[in-house]
C-alpha positions as CSV (number, residue, x, y, z in Angstrom):
1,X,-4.8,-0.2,4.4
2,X,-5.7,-3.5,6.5
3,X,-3.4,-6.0,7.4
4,X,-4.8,-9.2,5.9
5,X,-2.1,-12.1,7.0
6,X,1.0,-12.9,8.8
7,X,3.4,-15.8,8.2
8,X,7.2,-16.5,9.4
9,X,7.1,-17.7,5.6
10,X,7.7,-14.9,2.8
11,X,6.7,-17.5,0.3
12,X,3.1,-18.0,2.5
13,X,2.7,-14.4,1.9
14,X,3.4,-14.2,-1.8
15,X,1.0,-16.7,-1.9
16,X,-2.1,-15.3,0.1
17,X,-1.3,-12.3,-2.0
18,X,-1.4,-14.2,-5.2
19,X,-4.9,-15.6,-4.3
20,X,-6.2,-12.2,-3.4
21,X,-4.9,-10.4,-6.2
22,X,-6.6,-13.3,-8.5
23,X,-10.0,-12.3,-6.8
24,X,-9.6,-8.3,-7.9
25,X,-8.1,-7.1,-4.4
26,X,-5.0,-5.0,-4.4
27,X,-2.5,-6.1,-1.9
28,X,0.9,-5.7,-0.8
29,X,3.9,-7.0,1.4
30,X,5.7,-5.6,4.2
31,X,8.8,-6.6,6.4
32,X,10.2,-8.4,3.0
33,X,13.6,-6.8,4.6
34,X,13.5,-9.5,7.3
35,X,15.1,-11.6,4.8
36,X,18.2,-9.4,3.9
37,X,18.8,-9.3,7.8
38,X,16.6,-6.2,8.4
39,X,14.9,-5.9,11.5
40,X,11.4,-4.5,12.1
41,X,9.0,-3.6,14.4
42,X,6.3,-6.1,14.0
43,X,8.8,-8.8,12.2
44,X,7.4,-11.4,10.0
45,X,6.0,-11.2,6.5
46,X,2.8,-9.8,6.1
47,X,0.3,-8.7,3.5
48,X,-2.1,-5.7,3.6
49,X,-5.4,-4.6,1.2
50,X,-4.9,-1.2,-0.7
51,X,-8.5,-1.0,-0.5
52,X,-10.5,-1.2,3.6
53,X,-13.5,-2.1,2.1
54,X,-12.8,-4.9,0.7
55,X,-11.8,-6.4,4.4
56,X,-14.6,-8.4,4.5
57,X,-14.0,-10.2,1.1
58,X,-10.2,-10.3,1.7
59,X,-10.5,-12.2,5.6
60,X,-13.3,-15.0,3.7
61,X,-9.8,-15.4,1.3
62,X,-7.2,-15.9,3.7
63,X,-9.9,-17.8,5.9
64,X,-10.5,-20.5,2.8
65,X,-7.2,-21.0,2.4
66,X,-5.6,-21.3,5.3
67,X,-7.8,-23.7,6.5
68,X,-6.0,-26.6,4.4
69,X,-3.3,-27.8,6.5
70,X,-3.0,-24.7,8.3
71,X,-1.3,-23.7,5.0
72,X,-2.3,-20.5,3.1
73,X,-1.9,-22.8,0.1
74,X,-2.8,-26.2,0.9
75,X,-0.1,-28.9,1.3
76,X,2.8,-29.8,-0.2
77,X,2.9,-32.1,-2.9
78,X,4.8,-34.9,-4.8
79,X,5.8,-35.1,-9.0
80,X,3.7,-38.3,-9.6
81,X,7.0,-38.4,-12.1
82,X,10.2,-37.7,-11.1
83,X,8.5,-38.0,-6.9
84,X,10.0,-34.5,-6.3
85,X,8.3,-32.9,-3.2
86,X,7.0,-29.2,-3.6
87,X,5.8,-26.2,-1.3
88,X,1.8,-25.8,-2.3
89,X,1.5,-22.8,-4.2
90,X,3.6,-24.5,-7.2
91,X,1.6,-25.6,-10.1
92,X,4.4,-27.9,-11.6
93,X,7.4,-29.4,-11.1
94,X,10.7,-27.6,-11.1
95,X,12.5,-30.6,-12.0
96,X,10.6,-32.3,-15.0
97,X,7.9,-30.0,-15.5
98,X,5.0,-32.4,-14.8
99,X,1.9,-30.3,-14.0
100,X,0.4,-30.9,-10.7
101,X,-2.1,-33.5,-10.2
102,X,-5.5,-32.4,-9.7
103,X,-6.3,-34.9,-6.5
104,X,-3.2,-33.0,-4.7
């Protein structure tokens, strides 16, 4: 296993592990316990490839992606609706349901 990605942001790391697994590469998360008040080692959120040879592929991933905004998942966004304001990796609005704008 490689570690991939690091983020003080759970949600950053579901995310990056959301694109990668959408790509055909196996990841997972560990330190998710930092949120229930567990303390580790190496602390934050990060997420890991099952597979070492796919390192290569995975880094060009994370690389892609967090290069918008310095955000694994771009930037946030606003309901061209109801004008709610969302974290990246949501594709529609909790509040009305709008699907996300394509230019955001």
């Amino acid at each position: 296993m490689k570690k991939v990605f690091t983020s003080c942001s759970l949600g950053d790391a579901y995310c990056v592990k959301a694109l990668l697994e959408a790509e055909g590469i196996e990841s997972m998360i560990r330190n998710e316990s930092l949120l229930q008040g567990q303390a580790t080692v190496d602390g934050h959120p990060s997420v890991w490839i099952l597979d070492d040879s796919l390192l290569e592929a995975a880094e060009s991933i994370v690389s892609r992606c967090a290069s918008s905004e310095g955000r694994p998942c771009g930037r946030s966004w606003k309901c061209p609706k109801c004008g709610e304001l969302h974290d990246p990796q949501f594709a529609a609005c909790w509040q009305c349901g709008t699907d996300r704008p394509d230019e955001q």
